[in-house]
N, CA and C atoms as a LAMMPS dump frame, in Angstrom:
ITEM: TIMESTEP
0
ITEM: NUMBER OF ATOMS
216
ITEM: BOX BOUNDS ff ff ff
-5.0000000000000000e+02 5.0000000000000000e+02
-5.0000000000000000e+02 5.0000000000000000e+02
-5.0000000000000000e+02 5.0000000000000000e+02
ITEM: ATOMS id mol type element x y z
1 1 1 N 89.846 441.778 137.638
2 1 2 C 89.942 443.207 137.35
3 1 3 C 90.685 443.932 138.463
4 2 1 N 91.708 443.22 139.259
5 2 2 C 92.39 443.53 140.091
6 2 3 C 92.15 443.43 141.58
7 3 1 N 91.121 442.379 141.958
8 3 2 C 90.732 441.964 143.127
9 3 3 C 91.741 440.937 143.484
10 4 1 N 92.452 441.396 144.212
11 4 2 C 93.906 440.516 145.12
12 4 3 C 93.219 439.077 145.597
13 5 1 N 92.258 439.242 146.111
14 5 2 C 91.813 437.474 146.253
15 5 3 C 91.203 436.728 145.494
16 6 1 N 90.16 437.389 144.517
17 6 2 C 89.932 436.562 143.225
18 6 3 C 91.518 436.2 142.347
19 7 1 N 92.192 437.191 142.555
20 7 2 C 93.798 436.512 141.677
21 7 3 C 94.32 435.65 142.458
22 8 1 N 94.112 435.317 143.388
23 8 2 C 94.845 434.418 144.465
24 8 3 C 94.126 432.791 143.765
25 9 1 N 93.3 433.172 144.517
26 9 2 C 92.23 432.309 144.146
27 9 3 C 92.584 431.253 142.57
28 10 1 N 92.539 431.996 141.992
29 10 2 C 92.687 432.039 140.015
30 10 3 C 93.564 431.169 140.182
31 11 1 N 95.027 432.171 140.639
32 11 2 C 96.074 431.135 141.162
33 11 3 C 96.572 429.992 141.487
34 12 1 N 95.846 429.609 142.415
35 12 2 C 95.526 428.145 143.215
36 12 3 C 95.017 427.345 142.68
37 13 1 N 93.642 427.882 141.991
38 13 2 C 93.208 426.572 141.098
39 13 3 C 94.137 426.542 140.258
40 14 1 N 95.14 426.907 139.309
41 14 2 C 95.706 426.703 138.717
42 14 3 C 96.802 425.911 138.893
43 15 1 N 97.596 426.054 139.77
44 15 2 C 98.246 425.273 140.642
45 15 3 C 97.916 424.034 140.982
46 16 1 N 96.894 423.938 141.376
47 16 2 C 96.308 422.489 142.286
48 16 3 C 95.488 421.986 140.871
49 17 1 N 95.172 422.341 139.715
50 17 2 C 94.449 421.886 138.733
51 17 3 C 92.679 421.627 139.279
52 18 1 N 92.758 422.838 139.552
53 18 2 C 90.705 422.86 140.169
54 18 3 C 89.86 423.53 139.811
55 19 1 N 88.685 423.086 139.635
56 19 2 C 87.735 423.935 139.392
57 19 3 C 87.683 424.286 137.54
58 20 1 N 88.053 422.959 136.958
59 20 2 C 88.082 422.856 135.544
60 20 3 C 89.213 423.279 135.059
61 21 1 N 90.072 423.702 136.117
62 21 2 C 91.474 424.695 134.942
63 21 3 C 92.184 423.391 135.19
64 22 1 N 93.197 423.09 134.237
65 22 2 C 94.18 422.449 133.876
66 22 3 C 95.533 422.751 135.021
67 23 1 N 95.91 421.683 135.254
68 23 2 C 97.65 422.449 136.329
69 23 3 C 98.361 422.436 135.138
70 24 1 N 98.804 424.773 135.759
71 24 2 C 99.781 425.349 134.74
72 24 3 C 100.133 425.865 135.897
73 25 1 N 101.493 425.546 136.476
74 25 2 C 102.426 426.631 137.356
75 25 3 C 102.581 427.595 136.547
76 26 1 N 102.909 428.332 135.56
77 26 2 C 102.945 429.333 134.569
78 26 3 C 101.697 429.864 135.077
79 27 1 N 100.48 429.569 134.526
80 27 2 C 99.449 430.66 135.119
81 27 3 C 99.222 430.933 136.62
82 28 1 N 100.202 429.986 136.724
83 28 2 C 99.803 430.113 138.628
84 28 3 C 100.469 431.35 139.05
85 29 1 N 101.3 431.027 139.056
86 29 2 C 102.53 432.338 139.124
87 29 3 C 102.491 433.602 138.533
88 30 1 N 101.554 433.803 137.377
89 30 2 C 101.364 434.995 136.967
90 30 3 C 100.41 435.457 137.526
91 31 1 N 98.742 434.631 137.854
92 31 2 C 98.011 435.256 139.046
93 31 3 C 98.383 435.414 140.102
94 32 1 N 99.239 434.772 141.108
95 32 2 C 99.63 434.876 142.019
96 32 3 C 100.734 435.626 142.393
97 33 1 N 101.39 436.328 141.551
98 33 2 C 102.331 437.511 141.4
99 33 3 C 101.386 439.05 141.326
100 34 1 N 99.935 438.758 140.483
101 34 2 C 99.482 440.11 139.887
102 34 3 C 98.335 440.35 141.836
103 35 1 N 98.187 439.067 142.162
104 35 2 C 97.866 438.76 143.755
105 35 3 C 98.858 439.914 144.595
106 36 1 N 99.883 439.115 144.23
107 36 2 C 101.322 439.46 145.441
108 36 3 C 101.78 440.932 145.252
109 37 1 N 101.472 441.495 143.726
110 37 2 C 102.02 443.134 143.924
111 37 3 C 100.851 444.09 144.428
112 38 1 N 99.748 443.368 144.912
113 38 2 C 98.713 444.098 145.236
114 38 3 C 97.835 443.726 147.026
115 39 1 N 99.739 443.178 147.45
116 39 2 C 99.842 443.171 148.698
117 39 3 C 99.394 442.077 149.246
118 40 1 N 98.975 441.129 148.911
119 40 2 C 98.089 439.86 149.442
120 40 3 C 99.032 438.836 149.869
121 41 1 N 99.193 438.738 151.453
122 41 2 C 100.36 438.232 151.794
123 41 3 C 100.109 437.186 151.878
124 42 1 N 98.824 435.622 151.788
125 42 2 C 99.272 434.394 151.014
126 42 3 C 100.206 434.275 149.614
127 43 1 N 99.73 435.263 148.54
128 43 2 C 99.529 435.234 147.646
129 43 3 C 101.636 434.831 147.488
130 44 1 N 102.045 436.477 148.65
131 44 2 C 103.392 436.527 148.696
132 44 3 C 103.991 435.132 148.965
133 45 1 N 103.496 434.463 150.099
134 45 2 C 104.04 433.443 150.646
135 45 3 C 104.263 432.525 149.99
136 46 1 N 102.824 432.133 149.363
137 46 2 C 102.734 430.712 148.433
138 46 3 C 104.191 431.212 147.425
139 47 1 N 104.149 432.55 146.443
140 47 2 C 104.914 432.71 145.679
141 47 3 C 106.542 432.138 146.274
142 48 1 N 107.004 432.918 147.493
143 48 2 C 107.999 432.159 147.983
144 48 3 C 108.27 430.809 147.956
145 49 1 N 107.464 430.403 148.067
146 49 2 C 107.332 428.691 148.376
147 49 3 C 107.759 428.036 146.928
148 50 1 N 106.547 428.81 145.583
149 50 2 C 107.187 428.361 144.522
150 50 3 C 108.222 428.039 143.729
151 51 1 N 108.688 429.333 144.152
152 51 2 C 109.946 429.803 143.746
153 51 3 C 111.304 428.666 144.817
154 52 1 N 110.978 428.409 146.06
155 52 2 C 111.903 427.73 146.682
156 52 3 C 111.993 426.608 146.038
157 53 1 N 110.587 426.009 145.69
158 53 2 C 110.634 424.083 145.393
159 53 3 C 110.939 424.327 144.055
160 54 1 N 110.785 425.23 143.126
161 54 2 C 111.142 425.604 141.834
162 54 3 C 109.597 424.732 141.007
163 55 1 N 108.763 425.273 141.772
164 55 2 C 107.453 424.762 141.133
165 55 3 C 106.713 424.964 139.655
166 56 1 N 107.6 425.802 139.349
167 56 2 C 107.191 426.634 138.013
168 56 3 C 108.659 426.82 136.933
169 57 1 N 109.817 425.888 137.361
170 57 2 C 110.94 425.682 136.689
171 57 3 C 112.203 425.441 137.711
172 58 1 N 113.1 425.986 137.468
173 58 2 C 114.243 425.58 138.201
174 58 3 C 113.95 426.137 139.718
175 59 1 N 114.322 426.009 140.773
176 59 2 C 114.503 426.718 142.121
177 59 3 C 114.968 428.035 142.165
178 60 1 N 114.324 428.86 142.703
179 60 2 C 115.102 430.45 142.993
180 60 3 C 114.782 430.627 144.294
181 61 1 N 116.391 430.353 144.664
182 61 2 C 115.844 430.658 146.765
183 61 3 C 116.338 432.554 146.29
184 62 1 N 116.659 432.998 145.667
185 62 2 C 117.07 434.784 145.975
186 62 3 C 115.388 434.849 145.228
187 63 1 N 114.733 434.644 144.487
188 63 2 C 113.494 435.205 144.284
189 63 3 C 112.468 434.899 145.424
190 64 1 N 112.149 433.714 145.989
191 64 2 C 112.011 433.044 146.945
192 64 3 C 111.876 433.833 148.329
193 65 1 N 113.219 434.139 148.799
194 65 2 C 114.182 434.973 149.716
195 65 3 C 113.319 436.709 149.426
196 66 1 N 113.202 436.808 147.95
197 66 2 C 112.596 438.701 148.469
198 66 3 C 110.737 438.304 148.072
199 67 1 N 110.011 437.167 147.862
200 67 2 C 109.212 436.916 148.245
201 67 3 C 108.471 437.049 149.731
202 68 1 N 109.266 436.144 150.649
203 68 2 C 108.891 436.075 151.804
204 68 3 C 109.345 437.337 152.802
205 69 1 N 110.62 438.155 152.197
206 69 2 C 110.762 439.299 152.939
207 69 3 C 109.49 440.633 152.408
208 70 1 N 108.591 440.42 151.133
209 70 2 C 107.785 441.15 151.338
210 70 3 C 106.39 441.161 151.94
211 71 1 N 107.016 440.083 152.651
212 71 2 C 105.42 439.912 153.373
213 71 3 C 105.147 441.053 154.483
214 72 1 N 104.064 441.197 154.759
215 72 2 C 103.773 442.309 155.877
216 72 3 C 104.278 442.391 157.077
């Protein structure tokens, strides 16, 4: 309901496939984006990271690139 570290959180298991959720980079990235516009600077970082290894589809170092420049 908009708690930046429960979405983080959400995130990660999703990612890492934990805590009963299935690995979906797709849901990862959408918690961890709704994380990242609500300032949560893992949330930003990891997103960078995704976006570099192209964890969730092809590589985006320019999405990547204004990821890690919005960190704090």
């Amino acid at each position: 309901s908009g708690d930046a570290e429960a979405q983080f959180r959400y995130g990660l298991a999703h990612l890492e496939g934990r805590g009963g959720l299935s690995k979906d980079p797709f849901q990862a990235e959408h918690w961890l984006i709704m994380a990242a516009q609500r300032g949560h600077a893992a949330a930003q970082y990891r997103l960078g990271q995704l976006n570099e290894k192209g964890e969730s589809g092809v590589p985006n170092p320019t999405e990547a690139l204004a990821w890690y420049l919005a960190l704090d």
